[in-house]
N, C-alpha and C positions, 0 to 999 in steps of 0.2 A: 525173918531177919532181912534189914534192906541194907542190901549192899551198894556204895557209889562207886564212881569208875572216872576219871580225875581226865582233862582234856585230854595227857598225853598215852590214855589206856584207847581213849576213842579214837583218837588218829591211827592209833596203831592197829585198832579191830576195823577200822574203813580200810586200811590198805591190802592186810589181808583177807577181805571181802574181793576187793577189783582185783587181787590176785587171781581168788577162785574164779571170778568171770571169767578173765581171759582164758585161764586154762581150758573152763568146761566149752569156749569157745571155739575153739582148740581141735578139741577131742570132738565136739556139735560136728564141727566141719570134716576131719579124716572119717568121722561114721557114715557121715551122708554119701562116701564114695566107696565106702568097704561095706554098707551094712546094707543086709537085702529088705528091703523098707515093705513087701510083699502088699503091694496093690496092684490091680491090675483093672480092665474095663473091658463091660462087655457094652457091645453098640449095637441095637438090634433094628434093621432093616426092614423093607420089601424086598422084592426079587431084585430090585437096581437100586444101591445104594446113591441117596443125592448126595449133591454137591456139598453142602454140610456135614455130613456122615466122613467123608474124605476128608474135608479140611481137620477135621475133629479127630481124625487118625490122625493125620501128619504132626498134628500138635501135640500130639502125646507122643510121638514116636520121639519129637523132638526136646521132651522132658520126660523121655527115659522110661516111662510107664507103660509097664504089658495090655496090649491092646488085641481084641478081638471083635472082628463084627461076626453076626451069624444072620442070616436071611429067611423070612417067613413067607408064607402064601397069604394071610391080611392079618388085620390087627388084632381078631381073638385067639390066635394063634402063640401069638407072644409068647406070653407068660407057661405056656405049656415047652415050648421050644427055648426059653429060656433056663427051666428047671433042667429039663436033660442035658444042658451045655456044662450048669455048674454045678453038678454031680461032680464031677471029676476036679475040681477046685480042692487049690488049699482050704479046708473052712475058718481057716485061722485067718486067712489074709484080706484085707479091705476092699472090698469090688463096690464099684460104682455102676451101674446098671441104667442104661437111657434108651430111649430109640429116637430122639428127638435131633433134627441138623441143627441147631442152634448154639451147639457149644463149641466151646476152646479151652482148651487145659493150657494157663499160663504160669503156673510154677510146679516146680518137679515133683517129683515123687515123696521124697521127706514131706516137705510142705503138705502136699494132697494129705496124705496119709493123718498126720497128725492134727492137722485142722478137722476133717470128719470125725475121728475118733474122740477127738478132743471135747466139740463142740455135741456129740449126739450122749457122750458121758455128763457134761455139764447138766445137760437134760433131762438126766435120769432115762435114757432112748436107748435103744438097740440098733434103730436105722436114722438116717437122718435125709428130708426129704428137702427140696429144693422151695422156694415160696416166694409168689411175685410180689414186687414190692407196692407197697401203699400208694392210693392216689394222693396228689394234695390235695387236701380239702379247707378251704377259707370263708369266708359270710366273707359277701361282698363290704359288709359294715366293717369289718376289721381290716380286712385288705385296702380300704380305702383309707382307714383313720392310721395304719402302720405307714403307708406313703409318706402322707403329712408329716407326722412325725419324724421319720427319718431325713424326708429335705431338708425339715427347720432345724432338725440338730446338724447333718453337712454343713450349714449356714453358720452355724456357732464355730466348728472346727475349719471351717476357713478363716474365721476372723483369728482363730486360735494358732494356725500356723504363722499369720500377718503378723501377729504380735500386739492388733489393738484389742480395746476393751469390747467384747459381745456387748450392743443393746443397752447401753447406759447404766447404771447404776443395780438396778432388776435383774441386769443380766443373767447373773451366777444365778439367781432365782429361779427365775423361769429356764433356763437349762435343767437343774434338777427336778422339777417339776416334770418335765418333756421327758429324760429320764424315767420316773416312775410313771409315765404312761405309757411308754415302752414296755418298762416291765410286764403292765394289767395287760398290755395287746399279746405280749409273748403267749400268759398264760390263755388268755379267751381263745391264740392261736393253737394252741397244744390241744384243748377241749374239743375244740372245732375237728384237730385231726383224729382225735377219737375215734370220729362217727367215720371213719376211712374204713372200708372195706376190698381188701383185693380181689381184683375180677377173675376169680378161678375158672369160668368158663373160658374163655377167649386165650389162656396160659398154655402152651405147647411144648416147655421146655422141662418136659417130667423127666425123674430120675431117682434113683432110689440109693442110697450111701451107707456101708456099715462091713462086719463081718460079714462074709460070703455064708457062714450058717444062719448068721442072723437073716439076711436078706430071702434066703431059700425058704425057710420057716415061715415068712409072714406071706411071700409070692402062695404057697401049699394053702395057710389058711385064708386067704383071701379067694382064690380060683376056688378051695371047695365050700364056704361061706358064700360067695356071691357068684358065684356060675358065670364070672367071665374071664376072659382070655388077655383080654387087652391092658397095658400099662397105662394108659392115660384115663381110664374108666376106673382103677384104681388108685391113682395117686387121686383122683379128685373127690372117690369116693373118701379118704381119709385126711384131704385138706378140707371137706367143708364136715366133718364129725368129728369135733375133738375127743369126745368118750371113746370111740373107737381107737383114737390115736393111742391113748393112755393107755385101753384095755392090750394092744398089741407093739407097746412100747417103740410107740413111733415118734419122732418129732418134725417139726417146720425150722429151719432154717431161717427165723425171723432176719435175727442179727447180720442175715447174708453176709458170716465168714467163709463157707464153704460155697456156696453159688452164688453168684451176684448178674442181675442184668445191667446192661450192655447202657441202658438207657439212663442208670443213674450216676455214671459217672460223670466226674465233674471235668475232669482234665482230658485231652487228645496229648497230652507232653509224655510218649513214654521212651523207653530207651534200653540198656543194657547199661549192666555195673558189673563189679568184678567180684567172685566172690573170693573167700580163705584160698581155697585152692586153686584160683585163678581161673576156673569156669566164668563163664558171662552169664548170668540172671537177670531176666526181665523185670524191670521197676519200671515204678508210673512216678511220676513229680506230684508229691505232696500225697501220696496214696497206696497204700497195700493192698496189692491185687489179691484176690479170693483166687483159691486152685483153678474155679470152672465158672467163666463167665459165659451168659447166654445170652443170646439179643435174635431176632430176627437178620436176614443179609444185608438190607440197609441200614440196620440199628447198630453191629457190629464194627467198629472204628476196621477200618481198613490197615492201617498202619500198625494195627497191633497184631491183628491176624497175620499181613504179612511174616511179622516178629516170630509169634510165636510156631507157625508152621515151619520156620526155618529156610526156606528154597532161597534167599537170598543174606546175607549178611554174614553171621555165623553160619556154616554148613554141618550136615551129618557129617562124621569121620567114618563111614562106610559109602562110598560114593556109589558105589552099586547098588546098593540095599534098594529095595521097591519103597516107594513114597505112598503109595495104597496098597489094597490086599486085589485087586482089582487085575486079573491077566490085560499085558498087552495086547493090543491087536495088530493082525498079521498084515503088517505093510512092507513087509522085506521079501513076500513069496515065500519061500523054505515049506515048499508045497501045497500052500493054502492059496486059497480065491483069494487078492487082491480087494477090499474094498471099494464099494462103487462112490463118485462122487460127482454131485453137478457142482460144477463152478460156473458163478451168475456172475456176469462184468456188466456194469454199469458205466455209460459215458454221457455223462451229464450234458457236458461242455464240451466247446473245441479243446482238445487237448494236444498240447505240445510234445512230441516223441512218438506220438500215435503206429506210426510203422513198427519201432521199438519195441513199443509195450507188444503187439502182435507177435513180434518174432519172441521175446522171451516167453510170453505165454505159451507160445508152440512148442521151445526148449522145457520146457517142466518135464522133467523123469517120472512119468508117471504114467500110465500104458492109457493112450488116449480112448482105447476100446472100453476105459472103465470110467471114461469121464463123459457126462451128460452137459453141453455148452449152452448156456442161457446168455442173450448178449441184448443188453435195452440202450440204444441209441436216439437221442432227444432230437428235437427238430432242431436244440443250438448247435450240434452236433452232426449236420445232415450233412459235410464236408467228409466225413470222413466214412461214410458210404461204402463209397469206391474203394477205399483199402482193406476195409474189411471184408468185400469181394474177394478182393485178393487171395485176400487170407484163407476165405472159404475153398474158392478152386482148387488152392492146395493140400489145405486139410480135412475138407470136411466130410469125406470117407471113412477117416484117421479115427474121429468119434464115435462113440454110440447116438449119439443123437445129436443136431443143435436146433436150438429155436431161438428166434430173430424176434424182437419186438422194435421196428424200423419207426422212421418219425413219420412217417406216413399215419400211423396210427393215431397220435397226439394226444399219449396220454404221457404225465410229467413224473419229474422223480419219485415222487411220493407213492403214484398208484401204479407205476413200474414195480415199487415194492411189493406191493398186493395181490398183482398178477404172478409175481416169483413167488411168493407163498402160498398161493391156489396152486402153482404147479407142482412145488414141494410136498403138501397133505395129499394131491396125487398119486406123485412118486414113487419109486423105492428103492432110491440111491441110500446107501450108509451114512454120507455127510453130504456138507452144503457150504459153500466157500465162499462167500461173496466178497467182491473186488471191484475199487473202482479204477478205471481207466489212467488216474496218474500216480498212480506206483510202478515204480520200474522194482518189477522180482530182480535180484542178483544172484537165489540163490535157487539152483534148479530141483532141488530135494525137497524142497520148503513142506510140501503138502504131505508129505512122509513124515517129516519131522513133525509137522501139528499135531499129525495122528498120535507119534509115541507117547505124548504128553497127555494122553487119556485126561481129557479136560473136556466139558461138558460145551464149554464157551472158552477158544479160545485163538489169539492172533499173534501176529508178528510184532513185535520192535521196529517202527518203519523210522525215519527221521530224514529230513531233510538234508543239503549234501554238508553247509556251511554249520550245521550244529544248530541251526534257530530256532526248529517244533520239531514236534515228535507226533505220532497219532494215538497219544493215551490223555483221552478228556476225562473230565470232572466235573463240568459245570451241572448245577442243580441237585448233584446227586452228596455229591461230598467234595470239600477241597481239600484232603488229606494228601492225595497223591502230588499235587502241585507243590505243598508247604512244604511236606515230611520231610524228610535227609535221606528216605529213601531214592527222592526221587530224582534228584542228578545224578548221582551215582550208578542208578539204575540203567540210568539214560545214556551216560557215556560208559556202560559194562567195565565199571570201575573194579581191579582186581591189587587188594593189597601186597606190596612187595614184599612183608612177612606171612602174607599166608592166615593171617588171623580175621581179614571180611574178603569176602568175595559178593560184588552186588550182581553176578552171573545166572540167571536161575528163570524161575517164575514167579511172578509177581499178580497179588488182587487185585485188578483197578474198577473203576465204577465204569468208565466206558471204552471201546476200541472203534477207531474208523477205518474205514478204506480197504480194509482188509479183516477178514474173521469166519473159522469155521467152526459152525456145530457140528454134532454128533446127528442120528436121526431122533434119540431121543430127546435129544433138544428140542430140535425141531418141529419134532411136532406137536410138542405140547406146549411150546411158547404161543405159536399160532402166530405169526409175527401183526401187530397191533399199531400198525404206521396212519395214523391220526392226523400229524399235521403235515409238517414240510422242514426244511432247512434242520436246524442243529436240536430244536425243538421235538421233531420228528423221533430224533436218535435219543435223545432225553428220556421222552416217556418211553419208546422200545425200551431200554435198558432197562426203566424202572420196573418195568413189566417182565422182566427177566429176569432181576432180583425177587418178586414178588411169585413169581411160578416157582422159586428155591433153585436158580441156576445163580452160576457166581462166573464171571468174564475173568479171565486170564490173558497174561502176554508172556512171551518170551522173547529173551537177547540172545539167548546163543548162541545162533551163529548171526553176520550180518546179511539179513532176508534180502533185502533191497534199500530203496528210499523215495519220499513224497517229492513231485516236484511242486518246486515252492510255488507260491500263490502268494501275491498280495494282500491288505488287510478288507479288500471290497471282491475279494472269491478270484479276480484274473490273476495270470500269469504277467511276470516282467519283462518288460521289453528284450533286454539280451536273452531269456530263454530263447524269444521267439528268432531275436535274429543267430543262434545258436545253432535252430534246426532250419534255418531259410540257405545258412551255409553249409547243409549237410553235415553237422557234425552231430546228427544223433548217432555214428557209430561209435562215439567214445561217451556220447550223453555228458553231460557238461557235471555231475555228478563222482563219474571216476577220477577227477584229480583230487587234491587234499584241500584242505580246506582254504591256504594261501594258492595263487596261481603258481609262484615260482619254485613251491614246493619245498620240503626240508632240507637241508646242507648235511652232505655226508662228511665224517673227516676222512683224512687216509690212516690209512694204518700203516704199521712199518713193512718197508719192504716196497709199497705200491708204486703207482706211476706218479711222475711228476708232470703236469700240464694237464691231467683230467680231473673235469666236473662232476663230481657226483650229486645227485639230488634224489633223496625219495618222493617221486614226481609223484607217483599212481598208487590206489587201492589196491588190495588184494584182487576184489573181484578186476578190476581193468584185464590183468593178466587172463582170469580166468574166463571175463566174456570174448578177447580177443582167441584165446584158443578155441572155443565153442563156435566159435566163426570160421576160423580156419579148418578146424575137423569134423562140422556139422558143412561146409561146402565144397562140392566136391571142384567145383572152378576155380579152389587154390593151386595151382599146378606149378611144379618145378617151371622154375624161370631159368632164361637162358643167362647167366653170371659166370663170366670167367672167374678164375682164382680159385673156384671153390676145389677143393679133395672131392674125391667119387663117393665119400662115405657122410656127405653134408645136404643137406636138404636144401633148397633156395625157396621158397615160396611166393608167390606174389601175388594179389589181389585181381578176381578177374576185371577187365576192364569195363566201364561205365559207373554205377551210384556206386561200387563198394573200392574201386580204384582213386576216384574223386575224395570218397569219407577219406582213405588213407593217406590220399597227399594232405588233406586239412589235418589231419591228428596230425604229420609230420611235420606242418607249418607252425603249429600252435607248440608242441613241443621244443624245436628251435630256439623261438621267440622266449619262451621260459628256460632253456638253459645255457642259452646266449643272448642274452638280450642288446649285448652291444651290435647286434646285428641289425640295420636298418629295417623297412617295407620293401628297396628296392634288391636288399641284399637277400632276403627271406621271400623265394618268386615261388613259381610252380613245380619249379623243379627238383623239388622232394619229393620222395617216394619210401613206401614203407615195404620190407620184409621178415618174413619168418624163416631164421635157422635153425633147423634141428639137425641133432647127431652130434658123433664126435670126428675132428682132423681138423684139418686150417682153411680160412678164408683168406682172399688176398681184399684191399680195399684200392683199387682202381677207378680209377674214373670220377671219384666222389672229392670235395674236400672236404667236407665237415661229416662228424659222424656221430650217433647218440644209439647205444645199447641197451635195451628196457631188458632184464630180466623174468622172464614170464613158468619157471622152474617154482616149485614148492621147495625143492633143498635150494641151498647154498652157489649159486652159480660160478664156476672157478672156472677161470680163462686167461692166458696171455695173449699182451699186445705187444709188437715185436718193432723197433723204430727202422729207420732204415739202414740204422748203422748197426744193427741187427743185436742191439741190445733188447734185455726182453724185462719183464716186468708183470705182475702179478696183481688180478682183480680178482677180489670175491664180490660177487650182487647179491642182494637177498630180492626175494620175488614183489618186483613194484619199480625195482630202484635202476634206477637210469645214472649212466656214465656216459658224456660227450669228450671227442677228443678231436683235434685236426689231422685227416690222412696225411699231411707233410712231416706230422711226428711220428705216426703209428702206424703202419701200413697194412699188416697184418694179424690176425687171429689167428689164435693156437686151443683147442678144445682139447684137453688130455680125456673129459668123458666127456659124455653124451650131455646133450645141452640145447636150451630152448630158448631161444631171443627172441626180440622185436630187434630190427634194423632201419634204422631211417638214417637216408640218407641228402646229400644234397652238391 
């Protein structure tokens, strides 16, 4: 009997159909965050898991899925050392099984989960195994005659957007004709791809997908069927025997739903969307990512890896939790030997701050008894000789070793590198830190801090003072980091004010300069491979870095230091140089903010009236000027009336560090009075450090500027002479000027650390 159903039965069975969508949508999404989805991975190793092996942890850590690696003595071991780990497995639950660095887990657990199962059911399969994709393959006869065709039809649909008639009267003719030639080349193009066979030799991204009984069952009969050990000698034994496939209910991931390489996607646009429950899920523009993308480290888009690892953007909500399974190593002491490390300085060039860099490099916390000093100084560089004498007389005790490679010698940057890698395969330092001579470090822990980062290859966040470079290149290798949105943000250690991105972290980039420490296992297997010269040089290093399975890393968190700037033809600009001619590398032209005259504080209620606040200075300003004051013992109480018995006076011993300080005190002035002339702004500034708590009187001076140099809250009154008082809080950077004929005295109710200039 046939029954009809009249328009308004249809509209009414369509709505409650989109009903049922929504709902089951609904209910899709609270499952995915209540229901235990039971997959988990095993990742199987050598004795030192790579870089890959890592990245491919943190990426599942970061979609939620239970991850384990386990470690072998070589590759026939595998499959033996795999059976006894998933013994102990759910065997109901989904295990993915690799030993391969090449992958990324980009969507969560549901997804993973039900994409395998899905797709090795579809198959009539028990396991579902991963399968490189097809070459293209074309006759140059049809690749040729599909050209044609497609210019001359373009040709037609520009006339077609123009609005004139295509080619006379034939027109429409001959387009359809073009058309059905189109068609015949589609088809001869599909026949053609036929004959496409994938290269299973040369395929490194094995893996095995299914129930954990299912997977145990075929590992048992495959190791006592073929007597061997290894996972790559099996998956290939069953990608190139389909009968075998069939007989042990295996399949190939043709479709690449569950594994896809890295090489055939189309798009670099990917991003984050929001899901039901308001988690962020990785999406590509125009594309649905497969759970487990694999590519070689240069094949792998960088911007996506960043993503899905998590260390910047979205974070873990356990900030503690370990980011590999990987123990820290001991750079904090708590009993253990210290790590040995050579650090190589490189000075290409005359370099401006030269004395500078010397003294910070001396400042590094790090027990110079553990550090090996390699220093290559070029013959454009033969100026600066003499300082680095200096430097030696005083330190070079302090070291375990240093070696001199002087211009005497005359060999150039390139084979400078060569020589530090002979000495290295040498060696047997832990790490290796190379540095070029215009980074000013700001931050004295720096090389402790790289170490905790257990990164194979990795450096600092350097940038220059004004914002203009940074030292994270791209060129030749990829331009992701440059385009992506990762990468401002990165740059200015952007942290949202709701707490929903933080770009704070570690980041993948294709190259670092100026700064960068290996591990020793980097090191010595990279074999560093310096071929050419200039940026070229560092080009193919890198590639060659990617290509040995190391992946280069940066980090922003804390501010390391920064580049001094360099013009677009490699020199330095005029005011650097007349910067350090006027002795002002004690403040390094770098510690102010990015304007000269600095940020405008407002007052808050309560405060003084008639003083200028500015947040003149960096963090680090404060923090190098106390490293100064407390690393010299020639700061000695100065003779200053006014002060309480319970207040420090400090002042600069006399000659270059007396001289920097009246210039930092001049320039200062000049930025927070500028109504003050050349002839008004003379020599007669002078800088001090007050510590403690009680009162200072302000005698003898008339102008006066307060720099905060305190990590808390600086609280102080200033008292006028009519003995009205009045209340400052500073935060550490921030400068307040006032005239002694308003304010005369200081009051510290605690303990407190200034800069005082006066004039």
């Amino acid at each position: 009997m046939l029954k009809c159903y009249c328009l308004e039965d249809i509209v009414r069975l369509r709505g409650l159909f989109v009903v049922f969508v929504v709902l089951f949508s609904l209910c899709f999404a609270s499952a995915e965050k209540d229901f235990d989805w039971k997959i988990r991975v095993l990742i199987v190793t050598r004795a030192t898991p790579r870089d890959g092996h890592l990245r491919f942890f943190r990426s599942l850590r970061a979609a939620e899925i239970p991850v384990e690696i386990v470690q072998t003595s070589d590759e026939n071991s595998e499959i033996s050392k795999v059976l006894e780990t998933i013994q102990n497995y759910n065997q109901d639950e989904v295990l993915i099984l690799t030993n391969s660095d090449q992958y990324l887990a980009t969507q969560e657990a549901p997804a993973a989960a039900w994409t395998v199962v899905g797709e090795a059911a579809r198959q009539e399969a028990a396991v579902l195994m991963p399968f490189p994709a097809l070459p293209r393959v074309r006759s140059y006869e049809v690749h040729g005659q599909l050209e044609r065709v497609q210019k001359e039809l373009e040709h037609y649909r520009e006339f077609g957007r123009s609005g004139v008639k295509p080619h006379g009267p034939h027109g429409l003719e001959d387009a359809r004709k073009l058309l059905k030639e189109l068609q015949h080349l589609r088809v001869r193009e599909e026949q053609d791809q036929r004959q496409a066979k994938a290269d299973t030799q040369s395929f490194e991204a094995f893996a095995f997908a299914g129930l954990t009984n299912s997977v145990q069952n075929l590992l048992e009969r495959l190791e006592t069927g073929y007597h061997q050990g290894s996972l790559g000698t099996m998956w290939r034994v069953l990608a190139e025997s389909p009968g075998l496939r069939k007989r042990l209910q295996v399949a190939l991931d043709y479709r690449y739903l569950a594994f896809r390489g890295a090489n055939t996607l189309q798009t670099g646009d990917f991003g984050f969307r929001e899901r039901l429950d308001g988690e962020p899920i990785l999406h590509a523009k125009d594309l649905t990512l497969p759970p487990f993308l694999y590519g070689s480290p240069l094949a792998l888009p960088a911007s996506l890896a960043n993503m899905v690892t998590r260390e910047v953007t979205f974070k873990f909500l356990c900030e503690d939790c370990p980011d590999d399974p990987l123990p820290r190593p001991q750079v904090l002491g708590e009993g253990e030997e210290l790590p040995s490390v050579k650090v190589a300085v490189f000075v290409a060039d005359r370099m401006p701050f030269f004395r500078l860099f010397l003294r910070r490099l001396s400042r590094l916390r790090y027990p110079k008894d553990k550090i090996t000093l390699f220093m290559y100084i070029s013959e454009a560089a033969s100026q600066h000789v003499e300082e680095f004498e200096d430097f030696l007389d005083e330190y070079e005790m302090q070291y375990q070793d240093v070696g001199v490679a002087y211009p005497e010698i005359g060999i150039d940057y390139t084979k400078a590198h060569r020589l530090l890698w002979q000495e290295v395969m040498k060696s047997k330092e832990d790490y290796l830190f190379m540095l070029d001579a215009n980074v000013q470090l700001t931050y004295p822990d720096v090389l402790q801090d790289l170490m905790r980062k257990r990164r194979s290859v990795v450096g600092p966040l350097l940038t220059h003072a004004d914002g203009t470079g940074h030292n994270l290149m791209t060129e030749y290798i990829n331009h992701e980091f440059s385009e992506g949105f990762l990468a401002g943000n990165f740059v200015a250690r952007h942290r949202d004010v709701n707490g929903t991105t933080d770009f704070v972290g570690m980041l993948q980039v294709a190259r670092i300069k100026s700064a960068l420490l290996f591990t020793r296992d980097a090191f010595m297997h990279i074999k560093g491979s310096f071929t050419s010269s200039g940026d070229d040089m560092w080009n193919r290093f890198f590639i060659h870095v990617f290509e040995q399975g190391y992946i280069p890393y940066t980090c922003n968190q804390e501010n390391y230091g920064h580049l001094t700037k360099e013009e677009e033809d490699g020199k330095f600009t005029p005011d650097i140089w007349n910067l350090e001619r006027n002795q002002e590398d004690f403040i390094a032209y770098f510690t102010f903010l990015q304007t000269p005259e600095g940020q405008e504080v407002s007052l808050g209620e309560g405060e003084c009236e008639g003083v200028v606040r500015r947040w003149l200075f960096r963090d680090l300003f404060a923090r190098d000027l106390m490293a100064r004051v407390e690393g010299d013992r020639r700061w000695e109480d100065a003779v200053r009336e006014g002060a309480s018995d319970s207040v420090e006076v400090l002042a600069p011993p006399d000659g270059l560090e007396r001289t920097a300080g009246q210039t930092l005190a001049k320039l200062v002035f000049k930025s927070m009075m500028p109504q003050l002339n050349n002839t008004q702004v003379s020599s007669e500034e002078e800088l001090h450090v007050l510590k403690g708590s009680g009162s200072f009187s302000l005698d003898g001076a008339s102008f006066m500027v307060l720099i905060a140099l305190g990590d808390e809250v600086t609280e102080l009154e200033i008292q006028s002479t009519s003995e009205q008082k009045c209340h400052l809080a500073l935060q550490k950077g921030e400068a307040a000027s006032f005239r002694s004929a308003d304010y005369s005295k200081l009051t510290f109710p605690q303990s407190v650390t200034l800069a005082l200039m006066t004039r």
